[in-house]
C-alpha positions, 0 to 999 in steps of 0.5 A, a space after each residue: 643165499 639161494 633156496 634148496 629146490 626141493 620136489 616133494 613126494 607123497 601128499 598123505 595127512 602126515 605130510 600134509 599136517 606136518 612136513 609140507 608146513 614146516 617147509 616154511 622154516 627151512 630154505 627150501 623153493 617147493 618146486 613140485 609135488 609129486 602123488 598118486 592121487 590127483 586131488 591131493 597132488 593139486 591140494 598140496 601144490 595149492 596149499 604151500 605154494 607149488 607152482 607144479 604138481 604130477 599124479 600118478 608117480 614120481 618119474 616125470 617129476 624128476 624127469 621134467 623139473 630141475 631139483 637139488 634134492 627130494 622129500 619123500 613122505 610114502 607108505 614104508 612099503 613104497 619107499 624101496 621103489 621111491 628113493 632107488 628111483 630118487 637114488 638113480 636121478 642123482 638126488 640126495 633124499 630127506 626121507 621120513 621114518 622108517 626109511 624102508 619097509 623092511 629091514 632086507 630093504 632097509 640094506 639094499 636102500 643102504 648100499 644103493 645110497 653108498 654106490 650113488 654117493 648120495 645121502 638119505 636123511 632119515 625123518 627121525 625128527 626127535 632128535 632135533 628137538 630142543 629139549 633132547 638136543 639140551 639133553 645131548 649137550 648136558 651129556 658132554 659137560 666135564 663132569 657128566 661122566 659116562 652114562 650109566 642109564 637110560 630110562 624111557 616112556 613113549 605110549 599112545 592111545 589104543 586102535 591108531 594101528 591095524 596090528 601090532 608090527 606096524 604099531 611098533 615100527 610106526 610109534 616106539 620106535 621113536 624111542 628106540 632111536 632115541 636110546 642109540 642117541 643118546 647112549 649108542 649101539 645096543 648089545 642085548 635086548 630083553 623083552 616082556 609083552 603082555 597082549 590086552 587084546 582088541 589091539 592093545 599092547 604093552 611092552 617092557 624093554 631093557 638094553 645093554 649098550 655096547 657101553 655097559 649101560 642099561 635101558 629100560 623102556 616103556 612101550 604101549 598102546 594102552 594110555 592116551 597119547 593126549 596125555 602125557 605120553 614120553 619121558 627120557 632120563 640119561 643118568 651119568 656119574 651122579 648127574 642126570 639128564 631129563 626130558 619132559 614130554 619132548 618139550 621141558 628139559 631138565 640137568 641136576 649135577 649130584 649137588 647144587 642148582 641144575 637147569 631147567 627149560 621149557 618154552 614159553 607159549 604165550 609168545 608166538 614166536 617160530 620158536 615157540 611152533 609145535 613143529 620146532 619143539 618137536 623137531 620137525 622144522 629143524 630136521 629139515 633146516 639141517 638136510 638143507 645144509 645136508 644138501 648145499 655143504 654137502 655134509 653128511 646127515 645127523 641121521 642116516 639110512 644106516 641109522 634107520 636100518 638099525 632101528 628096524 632091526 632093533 624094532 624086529 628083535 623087539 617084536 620076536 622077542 615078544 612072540 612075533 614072527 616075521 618071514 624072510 624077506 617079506 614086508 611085515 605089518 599092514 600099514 
């Protein structure tokens, strides 16, 4: 079966530790680099294999090169111009988290998708991590009844973020995204945050989904993330659902045995990588079939835009401002 042509944009650490290595898994022909930088450009085509490489912007990438589709790994700031000018070549796109630097922009990249009738595939990469997938289908057995609650952790180490906004948009939102996953639209949100100072922030979240279910999540900056750092329990009638920081799952009905899983490391097997455990190889594996059978993405440009919009409700609530129309956070 013929590989995916894909011409990669963006050659920052995260791409370069993490998506450029997890190409290997997925069918994809890395056809060219695109960065600003040419050092990194060249770095990048040497390292995983691009015969070519473009510096200083995108354009003449998609102008020279004959590609099925992009990836684009960006500054969120950067993403509006990226993926409409992706979006104008005629290309579908696999784009990381958030999708957009703004909630305003995350719609316009939306609706210029829709006119273009292509899909955007958003980096969301927990959701295809074996465990939470276990934990998605634990959900759908006969006797799991309606779920009832979520209840999430999702921390990290102080000083990775230079202010609180894009702290929230570039780490829990992985949880938010998650609780939409898992148990659907969100109704209300409710928040508490206590601000330690020094860039230190902990929140306490609760939702009531659209369902009647609750959530409550975990969010802060205030433990190591080289520790345990996330945790999901689903509960249904009775039976639960649990995923152990990302890689060990858990079902228990109301009696009798339950499920255990986790990988076994001893074995080195592509299963067993960091980048299939988390999720990140799988995510591209599925925009390949995204691209060639031409279905549409288990995680969308629209799923990215609620979360964004779960994110700002999230920082207001607990005394952010945000002004119309601008681009909020550092990055």
């Amino acid at each position: 079966m013929d590989k995916v042509r894909i011409g990669f944009i963006g050659a920052g650490r995260h791409a370069s530790n993490i998506l450029y290595p997890s190409l290997r898994y997925a069918p994809i022909d890395l056809v060219a680099v695109a960065a600003l930088g040419e050092e990194e450009a060249q770095i990048a085509a040497r390292n995983f294999g691009a015969p070519k490489f473009y510096v200083g912007g995108f354009e003449e990438m998609l102008a020279q090169e004959k590609l099925d589709a992009c990836i684009v790994a960006v500054k969120p700031p950067d993403y509006f111009h990226v993926l409409t000018g992706v979006l104008d070549a005629g290309l579908p796109i696999f784009c990381e988290k958030p999708g957009a630097g703004s909630v305003a922009q995350a719609i316009e990249i939306e609706q210029r998708a829709h006119r273009a009738g292509k899909p955007i595939q958003v980096g969301f990469m927990k959701r295809f991590a074996p465990a939470y997938r276990m934990a998605k289908q634990a959900m759908a057995k006969e006797n799991f009844g309606a779920p009832t609650a979520f209840v999430g952790k999702f921390v990290v180490g102080a000083g990775l973020y230079p202010d609180e906004y894009t702290y929230l948009v570039d780490n829990p939102i992985h949880l938010v995204d998650l609780a939409r996953f898992f148990m659907g639209e969100v109704e209300r949100v409710s928040v508490e945050k206590t601000d330690w100072g020094d860039r230190r922030w902990s929140y306490a979240v609760t939702f009531r989904f659209a369902n009647g279910a609750l959530g409550m999540l975990h969010l802060a900056n205030t433990q190591s993330w080289r520790k345990h750092n996330e945790f999901v329990e689903i509960t249904g009638q009775g039976h639960f659902a649990r995923v152990d920081n990302v890689i060990r799952y858990e079902y228990h009905p109301p009696d009798g045995a339950g499920e255990i899983w986790e990988p076994n490391p001893t074995v080195p097997s592509a299963q067993n990588a960091s980048v299939m455990l988390t999720g990140y190889a799988y995510e591209l594996i599925h925009f390949c079939a995204v691209v060639r059978e031409k279905i549409a993405p288990q995680v969308t440009i629209t799923d990215a835009r609620r979360a964004l919009e779960l994110m700002d409700e999230i920082y207001r609530a607990g005394g952010g401002i945000i002004e119309p129309g601008k681009t909020a956070g550092a990055w």
